[in-house]
Backbone as ProteinMPNN parsed JSONL, in Angstrom:
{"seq_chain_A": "XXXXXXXXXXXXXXXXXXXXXXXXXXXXXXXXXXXXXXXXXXXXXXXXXXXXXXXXXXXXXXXXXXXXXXXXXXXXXXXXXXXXXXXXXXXXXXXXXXXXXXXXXXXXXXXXXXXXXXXXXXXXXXXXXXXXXXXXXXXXXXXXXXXXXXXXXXXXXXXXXXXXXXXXXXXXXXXXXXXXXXXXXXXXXXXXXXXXXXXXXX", "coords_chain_A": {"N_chain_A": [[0.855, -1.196, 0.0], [1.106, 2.169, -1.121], [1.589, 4.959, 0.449], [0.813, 8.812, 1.169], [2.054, 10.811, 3.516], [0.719, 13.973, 4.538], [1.286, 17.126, 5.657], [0.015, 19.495, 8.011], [1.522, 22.005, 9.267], [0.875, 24.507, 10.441], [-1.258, 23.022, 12.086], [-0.146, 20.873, 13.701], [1.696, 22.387, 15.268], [0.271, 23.963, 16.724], [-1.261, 21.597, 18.338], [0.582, 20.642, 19.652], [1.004, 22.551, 21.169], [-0.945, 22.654, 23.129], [-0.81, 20.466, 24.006], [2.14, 20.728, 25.808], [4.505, 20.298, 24.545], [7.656, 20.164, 23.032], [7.819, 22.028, 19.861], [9.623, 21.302, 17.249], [11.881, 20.059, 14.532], [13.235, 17.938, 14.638], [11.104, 16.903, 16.639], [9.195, 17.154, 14.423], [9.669, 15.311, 12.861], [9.659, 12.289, 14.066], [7.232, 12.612, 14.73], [5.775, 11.862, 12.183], [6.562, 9.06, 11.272], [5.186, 8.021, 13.18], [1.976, 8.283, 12.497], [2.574, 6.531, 10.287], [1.577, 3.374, 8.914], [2.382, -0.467, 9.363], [2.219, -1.895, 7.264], [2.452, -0.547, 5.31], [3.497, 1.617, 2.668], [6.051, 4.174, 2.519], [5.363, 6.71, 0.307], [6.005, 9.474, 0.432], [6.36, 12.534, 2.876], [5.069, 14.977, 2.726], [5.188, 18.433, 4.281], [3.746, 21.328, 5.35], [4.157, 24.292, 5.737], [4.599, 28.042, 7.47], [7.287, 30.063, 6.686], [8.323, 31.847, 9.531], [7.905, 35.268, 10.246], [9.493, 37.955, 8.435], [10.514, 41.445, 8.485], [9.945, 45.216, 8.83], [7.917, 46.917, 11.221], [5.432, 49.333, 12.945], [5.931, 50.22, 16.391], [3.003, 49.362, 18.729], [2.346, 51.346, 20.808], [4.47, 53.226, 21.186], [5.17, 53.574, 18.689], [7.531, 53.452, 17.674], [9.962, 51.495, 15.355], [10.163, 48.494, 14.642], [12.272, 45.413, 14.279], [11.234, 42.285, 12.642], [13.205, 39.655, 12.674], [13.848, 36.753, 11.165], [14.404, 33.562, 10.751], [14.65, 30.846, 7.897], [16.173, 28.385, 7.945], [15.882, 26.167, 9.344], [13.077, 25.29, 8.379], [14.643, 24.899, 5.255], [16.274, 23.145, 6.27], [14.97, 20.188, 7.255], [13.432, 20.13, 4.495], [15.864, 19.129, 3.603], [15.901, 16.407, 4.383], [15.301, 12.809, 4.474], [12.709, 11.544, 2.773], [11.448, 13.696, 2.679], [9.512, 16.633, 1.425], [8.778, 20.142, 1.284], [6.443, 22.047, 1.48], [5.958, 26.153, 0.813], [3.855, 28.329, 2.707], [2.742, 31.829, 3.146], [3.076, 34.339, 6.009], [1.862, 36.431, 7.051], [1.397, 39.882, 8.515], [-0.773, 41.307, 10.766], [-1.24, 42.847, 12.703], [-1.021, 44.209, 16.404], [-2.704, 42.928, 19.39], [-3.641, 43.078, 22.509], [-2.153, 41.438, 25.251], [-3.277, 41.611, 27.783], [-5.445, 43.928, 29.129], [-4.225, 45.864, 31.352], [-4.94, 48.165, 34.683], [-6.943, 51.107, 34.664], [-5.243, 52.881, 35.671], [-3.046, 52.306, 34.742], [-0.658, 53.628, 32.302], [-1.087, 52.279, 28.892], [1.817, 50.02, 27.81], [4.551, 49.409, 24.712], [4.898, 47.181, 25.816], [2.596, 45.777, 26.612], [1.37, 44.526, 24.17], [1.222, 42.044, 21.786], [2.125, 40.515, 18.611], [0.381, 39.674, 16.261], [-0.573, 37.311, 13.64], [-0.985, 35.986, 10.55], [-1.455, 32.93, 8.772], [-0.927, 32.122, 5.424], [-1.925, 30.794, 2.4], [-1.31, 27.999, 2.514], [-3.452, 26.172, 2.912], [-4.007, 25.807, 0.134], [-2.343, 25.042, -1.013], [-2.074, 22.477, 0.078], [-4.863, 21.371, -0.748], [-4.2, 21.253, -3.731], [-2.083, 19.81, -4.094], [-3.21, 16.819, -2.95], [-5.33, 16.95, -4.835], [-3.934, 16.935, -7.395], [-2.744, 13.983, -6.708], [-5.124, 12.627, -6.48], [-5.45, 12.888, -9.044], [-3.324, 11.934, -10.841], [-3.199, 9.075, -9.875], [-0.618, 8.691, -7.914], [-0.637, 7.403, -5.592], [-1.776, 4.911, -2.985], [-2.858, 5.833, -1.157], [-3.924, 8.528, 1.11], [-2.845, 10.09, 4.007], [-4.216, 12.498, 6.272], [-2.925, 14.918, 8.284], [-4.734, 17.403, 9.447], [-6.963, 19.475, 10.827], [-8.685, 20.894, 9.671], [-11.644, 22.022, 7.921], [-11.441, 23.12, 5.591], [-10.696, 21.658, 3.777], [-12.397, 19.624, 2.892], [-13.595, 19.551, 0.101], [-11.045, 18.838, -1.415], [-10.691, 16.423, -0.255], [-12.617, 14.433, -0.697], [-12.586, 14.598, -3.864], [-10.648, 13.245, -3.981], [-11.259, 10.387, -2.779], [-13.192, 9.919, -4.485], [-11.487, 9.501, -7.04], [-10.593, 6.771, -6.356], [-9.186, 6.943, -4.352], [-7.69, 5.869, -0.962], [-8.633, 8.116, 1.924], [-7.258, 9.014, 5.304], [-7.573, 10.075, 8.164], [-5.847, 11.722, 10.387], [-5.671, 11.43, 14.232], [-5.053, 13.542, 16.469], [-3.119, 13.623, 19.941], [-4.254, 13.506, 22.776], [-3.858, 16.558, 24.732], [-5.708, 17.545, 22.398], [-8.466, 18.139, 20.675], [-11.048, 15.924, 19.166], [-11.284, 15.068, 15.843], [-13.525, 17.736, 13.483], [-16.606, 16.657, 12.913], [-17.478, 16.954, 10.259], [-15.198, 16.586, 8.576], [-14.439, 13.581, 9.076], [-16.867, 12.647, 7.898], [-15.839, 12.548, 5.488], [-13.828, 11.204, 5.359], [-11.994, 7.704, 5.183], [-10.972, 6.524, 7.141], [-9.951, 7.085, 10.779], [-7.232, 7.364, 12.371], [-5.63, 6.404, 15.058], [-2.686, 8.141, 16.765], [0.244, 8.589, 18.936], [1.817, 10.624, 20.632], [5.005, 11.097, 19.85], [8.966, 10.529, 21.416], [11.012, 12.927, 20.719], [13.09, 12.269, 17.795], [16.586, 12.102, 17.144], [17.625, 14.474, 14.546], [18.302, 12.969, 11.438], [21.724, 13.065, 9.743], [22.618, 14.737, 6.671]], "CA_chain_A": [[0.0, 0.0, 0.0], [1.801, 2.963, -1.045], [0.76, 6.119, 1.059], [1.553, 9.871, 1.215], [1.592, 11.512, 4.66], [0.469, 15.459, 4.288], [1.366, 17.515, 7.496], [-0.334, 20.663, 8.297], [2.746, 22.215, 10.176], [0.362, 25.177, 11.917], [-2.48, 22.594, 12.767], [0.943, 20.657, 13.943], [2.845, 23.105, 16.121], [-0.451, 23.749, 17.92], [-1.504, 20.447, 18.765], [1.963, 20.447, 20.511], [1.576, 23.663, 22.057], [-1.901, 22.015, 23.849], [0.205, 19.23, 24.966], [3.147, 21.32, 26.158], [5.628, 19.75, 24.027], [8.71, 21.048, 22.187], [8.076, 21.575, 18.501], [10.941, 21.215, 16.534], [12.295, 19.029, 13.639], [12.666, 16.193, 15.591], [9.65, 16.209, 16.516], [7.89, 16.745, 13.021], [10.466, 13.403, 11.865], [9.218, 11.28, 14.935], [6.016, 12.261, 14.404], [5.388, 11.248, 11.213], [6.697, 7.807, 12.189], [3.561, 7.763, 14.125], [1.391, 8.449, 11.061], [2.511, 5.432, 9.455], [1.462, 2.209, 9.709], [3.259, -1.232, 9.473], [1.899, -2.462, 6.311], [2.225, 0.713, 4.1], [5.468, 1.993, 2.408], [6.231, 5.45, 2.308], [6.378, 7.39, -0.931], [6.502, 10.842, 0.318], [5.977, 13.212, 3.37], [4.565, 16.877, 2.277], [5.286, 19.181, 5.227], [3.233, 22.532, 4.797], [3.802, 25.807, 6.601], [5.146, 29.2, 6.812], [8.835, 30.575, 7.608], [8.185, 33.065, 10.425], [7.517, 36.708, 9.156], [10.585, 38.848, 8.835], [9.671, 42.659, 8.123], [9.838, 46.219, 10.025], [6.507, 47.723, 11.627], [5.972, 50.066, 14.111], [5.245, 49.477, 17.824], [1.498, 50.052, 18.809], [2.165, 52.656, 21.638], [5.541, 54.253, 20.936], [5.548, 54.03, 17.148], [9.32, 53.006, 17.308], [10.303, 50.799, 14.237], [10.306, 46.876, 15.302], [12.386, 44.517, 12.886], [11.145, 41.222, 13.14], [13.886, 38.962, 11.71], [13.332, 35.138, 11.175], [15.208, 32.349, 9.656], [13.935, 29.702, 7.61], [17.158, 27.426, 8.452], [15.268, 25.197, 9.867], [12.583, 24.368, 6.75], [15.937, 23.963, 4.494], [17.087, 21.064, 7.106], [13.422, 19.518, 7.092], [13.158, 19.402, 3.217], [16.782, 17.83, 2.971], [15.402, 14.936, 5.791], [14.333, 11.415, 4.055], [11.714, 11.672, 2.107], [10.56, 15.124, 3.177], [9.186, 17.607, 0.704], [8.687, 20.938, 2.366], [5.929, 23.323, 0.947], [5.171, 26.952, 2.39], [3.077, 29.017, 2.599], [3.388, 33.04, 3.688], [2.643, 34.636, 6.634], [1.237, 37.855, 6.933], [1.508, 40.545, 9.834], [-2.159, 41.545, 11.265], [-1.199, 44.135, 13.565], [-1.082, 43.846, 17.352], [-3.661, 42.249, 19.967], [-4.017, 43.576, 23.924], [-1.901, 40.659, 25.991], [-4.11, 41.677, 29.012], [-5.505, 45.486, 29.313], [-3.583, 46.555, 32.571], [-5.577, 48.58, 35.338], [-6.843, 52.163, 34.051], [-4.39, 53.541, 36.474], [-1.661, 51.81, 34.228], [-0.792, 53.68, 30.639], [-0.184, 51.066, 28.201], [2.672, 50.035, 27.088], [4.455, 48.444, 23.619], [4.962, 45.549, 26.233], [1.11, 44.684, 26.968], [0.751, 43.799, 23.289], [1.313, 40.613, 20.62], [1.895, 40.417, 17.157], [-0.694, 38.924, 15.367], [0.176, 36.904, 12.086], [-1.567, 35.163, 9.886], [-0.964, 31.849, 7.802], [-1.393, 32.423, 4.001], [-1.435, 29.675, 1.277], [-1.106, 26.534, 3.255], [-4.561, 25.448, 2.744], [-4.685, 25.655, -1.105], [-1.242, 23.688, -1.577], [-2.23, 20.904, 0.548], [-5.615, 21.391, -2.015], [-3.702, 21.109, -5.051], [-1.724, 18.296, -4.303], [-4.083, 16.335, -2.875], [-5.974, 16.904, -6.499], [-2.637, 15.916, -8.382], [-2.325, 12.95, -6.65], [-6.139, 12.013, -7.108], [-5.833, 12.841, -11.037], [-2.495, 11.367, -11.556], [-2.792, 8.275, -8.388], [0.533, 8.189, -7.699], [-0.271, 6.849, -4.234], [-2.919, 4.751, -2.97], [-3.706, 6.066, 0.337], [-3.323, 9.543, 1.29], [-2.889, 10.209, 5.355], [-4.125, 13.59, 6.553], [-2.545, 15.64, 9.314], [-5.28, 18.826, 9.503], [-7.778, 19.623, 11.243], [-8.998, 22.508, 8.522], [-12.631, 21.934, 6.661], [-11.311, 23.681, 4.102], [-9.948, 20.197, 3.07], [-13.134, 18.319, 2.607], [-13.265, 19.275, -1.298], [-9.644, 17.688, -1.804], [-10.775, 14.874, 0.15], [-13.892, 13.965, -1.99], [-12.198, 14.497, -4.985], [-9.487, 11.876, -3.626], [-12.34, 9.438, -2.745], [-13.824, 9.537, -5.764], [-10.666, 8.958, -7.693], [-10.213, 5.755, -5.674], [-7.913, 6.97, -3.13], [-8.58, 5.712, 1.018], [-7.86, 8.703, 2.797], [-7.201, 8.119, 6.443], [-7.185, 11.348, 8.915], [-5.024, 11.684, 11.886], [-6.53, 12.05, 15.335], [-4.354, 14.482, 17.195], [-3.422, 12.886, 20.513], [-4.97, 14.179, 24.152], [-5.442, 17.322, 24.899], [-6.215, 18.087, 21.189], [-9.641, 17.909, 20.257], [-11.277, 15.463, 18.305], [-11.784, 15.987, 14.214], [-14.651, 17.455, 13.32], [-17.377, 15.708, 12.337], [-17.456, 17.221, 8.896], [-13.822, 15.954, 8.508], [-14.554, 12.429, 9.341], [-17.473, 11.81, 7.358], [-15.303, 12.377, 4.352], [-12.292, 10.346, 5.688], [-12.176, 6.811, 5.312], [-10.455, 5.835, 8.592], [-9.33, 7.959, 11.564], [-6.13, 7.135, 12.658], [-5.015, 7.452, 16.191], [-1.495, 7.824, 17.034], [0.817, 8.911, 19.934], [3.098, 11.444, 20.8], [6.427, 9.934, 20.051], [9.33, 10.825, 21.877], [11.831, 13.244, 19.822], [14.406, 11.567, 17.668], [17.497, 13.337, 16.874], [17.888, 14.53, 13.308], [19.292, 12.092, 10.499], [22.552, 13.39, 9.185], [21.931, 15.461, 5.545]], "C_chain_A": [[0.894, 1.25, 0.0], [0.805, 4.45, -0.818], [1.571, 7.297, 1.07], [0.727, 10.598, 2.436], [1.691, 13.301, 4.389], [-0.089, 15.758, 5.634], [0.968, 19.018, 7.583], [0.476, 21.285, 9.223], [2.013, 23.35, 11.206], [-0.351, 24.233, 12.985], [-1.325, 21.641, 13.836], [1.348, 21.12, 15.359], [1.77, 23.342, 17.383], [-0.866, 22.987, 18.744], [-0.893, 20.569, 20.063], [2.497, 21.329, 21.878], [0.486, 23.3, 23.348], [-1.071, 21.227, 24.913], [1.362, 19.41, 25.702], [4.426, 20.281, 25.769], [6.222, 20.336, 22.679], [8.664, 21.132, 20.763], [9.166, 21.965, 17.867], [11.377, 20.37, 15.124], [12.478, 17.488, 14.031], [11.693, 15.607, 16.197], [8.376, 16.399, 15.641], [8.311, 15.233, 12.759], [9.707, 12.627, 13.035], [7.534, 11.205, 14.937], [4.998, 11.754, 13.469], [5.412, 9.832, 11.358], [5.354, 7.376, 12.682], [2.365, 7.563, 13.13], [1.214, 7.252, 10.619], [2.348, 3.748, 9.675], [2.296, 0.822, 9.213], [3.546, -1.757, 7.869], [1.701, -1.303, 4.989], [3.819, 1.459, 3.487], [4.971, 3.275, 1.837], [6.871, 6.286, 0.768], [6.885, 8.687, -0.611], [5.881, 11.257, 1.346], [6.028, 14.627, 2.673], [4.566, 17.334, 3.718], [4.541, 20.403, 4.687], [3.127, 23.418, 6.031], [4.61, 26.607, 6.221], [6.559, 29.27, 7.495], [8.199, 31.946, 8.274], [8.419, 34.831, 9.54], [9.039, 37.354, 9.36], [9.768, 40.366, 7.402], [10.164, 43.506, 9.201], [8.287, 47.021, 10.154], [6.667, 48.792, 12.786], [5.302, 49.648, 15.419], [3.769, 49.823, 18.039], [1.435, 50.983, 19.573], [3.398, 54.127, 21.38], [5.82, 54.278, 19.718], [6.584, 53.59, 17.056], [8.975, 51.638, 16.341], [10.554, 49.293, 14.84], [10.954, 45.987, 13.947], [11.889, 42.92, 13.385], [12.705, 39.929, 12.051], [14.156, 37.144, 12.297], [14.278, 34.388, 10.695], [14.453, 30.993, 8.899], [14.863, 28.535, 7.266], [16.031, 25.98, 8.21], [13.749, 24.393, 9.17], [13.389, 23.552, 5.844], [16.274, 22.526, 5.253], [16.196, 20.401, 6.652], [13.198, 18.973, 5.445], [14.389, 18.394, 2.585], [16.956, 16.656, 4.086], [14.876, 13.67, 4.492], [13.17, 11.469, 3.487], [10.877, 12.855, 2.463], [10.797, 16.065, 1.907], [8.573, 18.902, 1.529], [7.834, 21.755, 1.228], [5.412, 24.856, 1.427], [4.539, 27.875, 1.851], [3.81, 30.613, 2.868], [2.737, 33.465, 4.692], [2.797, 36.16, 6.868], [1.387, 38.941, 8.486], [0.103, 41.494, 9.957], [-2.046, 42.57, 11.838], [-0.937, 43.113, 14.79], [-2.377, 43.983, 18.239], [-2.763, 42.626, 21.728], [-3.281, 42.147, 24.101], [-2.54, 40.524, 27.078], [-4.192, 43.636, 29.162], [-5.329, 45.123, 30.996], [-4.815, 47.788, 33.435], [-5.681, 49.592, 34.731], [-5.753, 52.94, 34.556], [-2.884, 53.276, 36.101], [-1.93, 52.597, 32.489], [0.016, 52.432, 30.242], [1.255, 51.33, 27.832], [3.228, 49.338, 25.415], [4.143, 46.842, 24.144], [3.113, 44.614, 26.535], [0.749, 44.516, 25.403], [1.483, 42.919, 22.778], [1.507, 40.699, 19.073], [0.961, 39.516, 17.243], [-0.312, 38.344, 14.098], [-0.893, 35.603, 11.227], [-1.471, 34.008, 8.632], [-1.808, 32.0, 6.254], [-0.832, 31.449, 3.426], [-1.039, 28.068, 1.259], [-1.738, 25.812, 2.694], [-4.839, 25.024, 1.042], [-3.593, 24.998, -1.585], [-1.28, 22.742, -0.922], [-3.315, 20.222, -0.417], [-4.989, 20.851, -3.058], [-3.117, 19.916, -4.85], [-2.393, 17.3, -4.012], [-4.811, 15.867, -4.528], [-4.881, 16.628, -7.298], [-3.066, 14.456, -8.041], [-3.529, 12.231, -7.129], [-5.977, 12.014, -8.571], [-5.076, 11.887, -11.502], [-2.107, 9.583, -10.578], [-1.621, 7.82, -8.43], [0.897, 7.787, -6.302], [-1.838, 6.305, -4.062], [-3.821, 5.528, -1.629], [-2.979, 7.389, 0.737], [-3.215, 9.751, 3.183], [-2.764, 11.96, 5.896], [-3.945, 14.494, 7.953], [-3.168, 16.936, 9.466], [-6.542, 18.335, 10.307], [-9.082, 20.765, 10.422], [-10.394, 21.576, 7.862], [-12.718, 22.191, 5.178], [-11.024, 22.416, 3.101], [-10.841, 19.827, 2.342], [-13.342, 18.575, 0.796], [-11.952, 18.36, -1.67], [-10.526, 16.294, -1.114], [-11.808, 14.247, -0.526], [-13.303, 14.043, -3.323], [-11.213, 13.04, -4.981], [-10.205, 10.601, -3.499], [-12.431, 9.196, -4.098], [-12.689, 9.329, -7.196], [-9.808, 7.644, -7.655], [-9.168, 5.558, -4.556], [-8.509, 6.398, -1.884], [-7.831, 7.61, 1.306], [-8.083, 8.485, 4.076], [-6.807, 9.583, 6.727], [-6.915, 10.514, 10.482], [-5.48, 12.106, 13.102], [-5.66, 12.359, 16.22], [-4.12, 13.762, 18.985], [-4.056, 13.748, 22.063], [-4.103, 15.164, 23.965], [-5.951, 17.623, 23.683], [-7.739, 17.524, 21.118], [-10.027, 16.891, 19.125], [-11.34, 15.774, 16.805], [-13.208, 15.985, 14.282], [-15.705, 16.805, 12.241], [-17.137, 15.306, 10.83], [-16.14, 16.59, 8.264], [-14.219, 14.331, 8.489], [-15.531, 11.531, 8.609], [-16.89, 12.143, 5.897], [-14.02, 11.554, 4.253], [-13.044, 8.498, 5.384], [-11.824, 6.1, 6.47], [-9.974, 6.961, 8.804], [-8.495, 7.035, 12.426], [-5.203, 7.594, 14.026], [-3.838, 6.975, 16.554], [-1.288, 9.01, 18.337], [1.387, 9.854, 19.957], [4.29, 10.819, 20.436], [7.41, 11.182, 21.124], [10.558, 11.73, 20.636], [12.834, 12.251, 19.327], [15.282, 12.181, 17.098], [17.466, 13.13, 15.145], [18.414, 13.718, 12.442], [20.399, 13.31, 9.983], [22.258, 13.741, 7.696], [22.92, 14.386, 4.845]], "O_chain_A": [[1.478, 1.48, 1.059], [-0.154, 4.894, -1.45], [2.795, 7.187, 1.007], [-0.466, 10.889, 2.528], [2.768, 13.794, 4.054], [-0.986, 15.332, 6.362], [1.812, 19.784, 7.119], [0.023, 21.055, 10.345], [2.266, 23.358, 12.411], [-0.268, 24.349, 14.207], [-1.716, 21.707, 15.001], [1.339, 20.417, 16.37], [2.016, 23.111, 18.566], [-0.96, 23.365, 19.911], [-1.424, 20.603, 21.173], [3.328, 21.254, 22.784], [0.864, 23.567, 24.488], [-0.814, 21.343, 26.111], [1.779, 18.422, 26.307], [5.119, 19.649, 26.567], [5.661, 20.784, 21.679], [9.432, 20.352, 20.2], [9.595, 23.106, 18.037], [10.247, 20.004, 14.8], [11.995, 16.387, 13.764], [11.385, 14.424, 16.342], [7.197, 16.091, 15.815], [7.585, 14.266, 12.529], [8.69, 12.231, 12.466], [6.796, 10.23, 15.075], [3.853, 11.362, 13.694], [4.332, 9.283, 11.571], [4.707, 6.363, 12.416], [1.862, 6.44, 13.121], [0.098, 6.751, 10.482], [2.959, 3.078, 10.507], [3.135, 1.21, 8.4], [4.645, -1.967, 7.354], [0.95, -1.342, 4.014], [4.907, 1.654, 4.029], [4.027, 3.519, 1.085], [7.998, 6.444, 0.299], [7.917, 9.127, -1.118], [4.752, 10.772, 1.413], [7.017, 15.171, 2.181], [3.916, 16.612, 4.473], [4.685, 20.569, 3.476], [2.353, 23.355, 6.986], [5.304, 26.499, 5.211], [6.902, 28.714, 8.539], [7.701, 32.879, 7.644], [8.989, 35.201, 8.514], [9.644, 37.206, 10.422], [9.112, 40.387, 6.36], [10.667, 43.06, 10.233], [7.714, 47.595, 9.228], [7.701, 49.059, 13.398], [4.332, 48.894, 15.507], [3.381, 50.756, 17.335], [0.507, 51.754, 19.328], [3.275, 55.352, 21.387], [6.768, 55.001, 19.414], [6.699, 53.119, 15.925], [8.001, 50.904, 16.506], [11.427, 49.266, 15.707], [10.371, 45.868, 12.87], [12.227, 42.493, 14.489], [12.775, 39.705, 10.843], [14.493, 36.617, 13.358], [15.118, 35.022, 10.056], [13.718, 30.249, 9.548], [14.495, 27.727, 6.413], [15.652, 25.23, 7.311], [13.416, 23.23, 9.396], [13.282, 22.36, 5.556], [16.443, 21.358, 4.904], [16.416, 19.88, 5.559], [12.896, 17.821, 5.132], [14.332, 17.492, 1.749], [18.01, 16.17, 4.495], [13.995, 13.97, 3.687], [12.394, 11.36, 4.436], [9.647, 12.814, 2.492], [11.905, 16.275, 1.413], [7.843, 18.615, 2.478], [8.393, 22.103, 0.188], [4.558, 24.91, 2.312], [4.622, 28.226, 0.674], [5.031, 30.771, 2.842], [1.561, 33.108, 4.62], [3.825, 36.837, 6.832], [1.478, 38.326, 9.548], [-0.003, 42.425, 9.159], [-2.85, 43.44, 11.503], [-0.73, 41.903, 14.7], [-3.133, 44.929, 18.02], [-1.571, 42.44, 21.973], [-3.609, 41.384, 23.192], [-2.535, 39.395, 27.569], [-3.233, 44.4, 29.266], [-6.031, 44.382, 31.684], [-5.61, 48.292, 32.642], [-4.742, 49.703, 33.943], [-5.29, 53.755, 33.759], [-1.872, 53.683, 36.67], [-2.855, 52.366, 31.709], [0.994, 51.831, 30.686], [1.79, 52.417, 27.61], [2.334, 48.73, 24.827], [3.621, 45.864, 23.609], [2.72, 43.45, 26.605], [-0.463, 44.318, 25.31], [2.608, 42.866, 23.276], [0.51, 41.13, 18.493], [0.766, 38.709, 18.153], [0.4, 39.083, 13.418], [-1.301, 34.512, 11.624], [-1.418, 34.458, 7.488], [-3.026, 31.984, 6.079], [0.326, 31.078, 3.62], [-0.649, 27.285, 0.393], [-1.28, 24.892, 2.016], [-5.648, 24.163, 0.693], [-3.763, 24.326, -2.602], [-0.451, 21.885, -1.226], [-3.166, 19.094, -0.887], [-5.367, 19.705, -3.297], [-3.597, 18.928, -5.407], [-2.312, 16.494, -4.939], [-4.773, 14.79, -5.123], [-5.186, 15.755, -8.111], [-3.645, 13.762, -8.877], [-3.39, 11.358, -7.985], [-6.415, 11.075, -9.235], [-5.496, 11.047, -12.298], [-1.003, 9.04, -10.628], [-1.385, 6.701, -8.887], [2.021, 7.747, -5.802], [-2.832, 6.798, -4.596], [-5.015, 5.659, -1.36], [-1.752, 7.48, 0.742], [-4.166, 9.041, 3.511], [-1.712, 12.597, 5.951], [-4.951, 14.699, 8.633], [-2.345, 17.835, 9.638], [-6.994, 17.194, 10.409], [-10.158, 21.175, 10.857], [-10.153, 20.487, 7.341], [-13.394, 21.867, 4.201], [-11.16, 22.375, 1.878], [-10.563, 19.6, 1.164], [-13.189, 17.524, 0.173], [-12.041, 17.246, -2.187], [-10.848, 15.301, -1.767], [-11.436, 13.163, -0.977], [-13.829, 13.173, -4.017], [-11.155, 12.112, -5.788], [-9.74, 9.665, -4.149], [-11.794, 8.352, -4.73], [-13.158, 9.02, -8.291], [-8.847, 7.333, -8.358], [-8.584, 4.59, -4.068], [-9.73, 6.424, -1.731], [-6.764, 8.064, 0.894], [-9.064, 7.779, 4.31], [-6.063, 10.261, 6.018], [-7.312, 9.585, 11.185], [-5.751, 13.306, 13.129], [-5.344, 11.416, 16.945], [-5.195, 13.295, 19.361], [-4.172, 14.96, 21.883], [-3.351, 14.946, 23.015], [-7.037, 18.165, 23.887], [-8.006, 16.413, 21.574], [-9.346, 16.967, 18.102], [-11.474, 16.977, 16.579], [-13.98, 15.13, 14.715], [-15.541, 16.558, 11.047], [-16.832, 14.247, 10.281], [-16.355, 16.011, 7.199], [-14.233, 13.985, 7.308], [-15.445, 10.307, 8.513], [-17.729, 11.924, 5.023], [-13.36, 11.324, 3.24], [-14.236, 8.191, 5.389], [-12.417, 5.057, 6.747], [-9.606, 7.786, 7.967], [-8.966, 6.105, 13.081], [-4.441, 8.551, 14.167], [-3.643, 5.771, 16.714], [-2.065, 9.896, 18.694], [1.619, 10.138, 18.782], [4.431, 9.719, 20.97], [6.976, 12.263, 21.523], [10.916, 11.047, 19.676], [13.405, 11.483, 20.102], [14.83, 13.036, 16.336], [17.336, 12.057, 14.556], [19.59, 13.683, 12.803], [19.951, 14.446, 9.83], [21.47, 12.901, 7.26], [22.977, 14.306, 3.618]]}, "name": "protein", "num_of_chains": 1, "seq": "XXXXXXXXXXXXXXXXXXXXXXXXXXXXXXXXXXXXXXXXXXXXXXXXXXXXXXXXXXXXXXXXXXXXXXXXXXXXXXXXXXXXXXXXXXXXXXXXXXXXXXXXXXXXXXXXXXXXXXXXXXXXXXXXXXXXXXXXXXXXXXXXXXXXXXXXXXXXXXXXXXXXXXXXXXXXXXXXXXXXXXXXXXXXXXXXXXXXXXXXXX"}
């Protein structure tokens, strides 16, 4: 049974952040692992997310110039990992969001707020490939790592091109998938936390 695991890297990082555990590269590779099952051979992991925003804005109370500067190191490693294909998306800068409004007797500061950021383009390249793979089946069984509705077109199209797809059920505290998710899945798939495993050598 040749399967392709597709990893929603925000729906991902949060899961992780529920569970208070370290996301990192070692623990996207170990977690995939988990994903897969005994009797299925791996053609390809798709990773999908954004490289952190880099940009200058200004602060929300003092106006002063903020650079945000990011690296996307740490995608490059990920796409040259074992069968890892890395796709990303962009992420956008929203403005800033109140951390907690402070007593009236307190003026704000830059420090009581948050960036805000928003994930762009994720959802419609997990879409698209998805719809490759149904047109062209170069896998029989697709395995989905999202929690997103936006999916359920790809996933009906994948059905109906004879694919299984099989969604991933996030492990405690994450929330179940919803419904809508599930009645387009063919199996839900529950796996573990694994424990990190250190990087393979490039």
């Amino acid at each position: 049974m040749k399967v392709v695991i597709l990893i929603d890297g925000g729906f991902l990082r949060a899961s992780t952040r529920l569970a208070k555990i370290h996301f990192d590269n070692s623990l996207i590779i170990a977690f995939r692992k988990q994903c897969q099952a005994a009797d299925e051979y791996l053609l390809r992991v798709l990773y999908y997310d954004s490289p952190q925003y880099r940009g200058v804005v200004p602060l929300p109370v003092s106006g002063t110039q903020f650079s945000f500067d990011a690296s996307d190191k740490w995608l490059d490693e990920l796409a040259q990992c074992e069968r890892f294909a890395v796709r990303r998306g962009k992420l956008a800068f929203r403005g800033w969001w109140p951390k907690q409004m402070p007593p009236n007797s307190h003026p704000l500061t830059d420090a009581d707020f948050r960036p805000v950021f928003e994930q762009k383009g994720v959802d419609m390249r997990i879409g698209l490939d998805i719809a490759t793979m149904a047109h062209e089946r170069i896998a029989d069984r697709i395995v989905l790592v999202s929690g997103d509705t936006d999916m359920i077109p790809a996933m009906k199209l994948a059905r109906r091109a004879g694919m299984e797809v099989v969604l991933v059920k996030m492990p405690a505290p994450a929330r179940p998938p919803h419904g809508s998710l599930l009645a387009h899945a063919d199996a839900l798939r529950d796996v573990a936390w694994p424990s990190p495993a250190p990087l393979p050598q490039a």
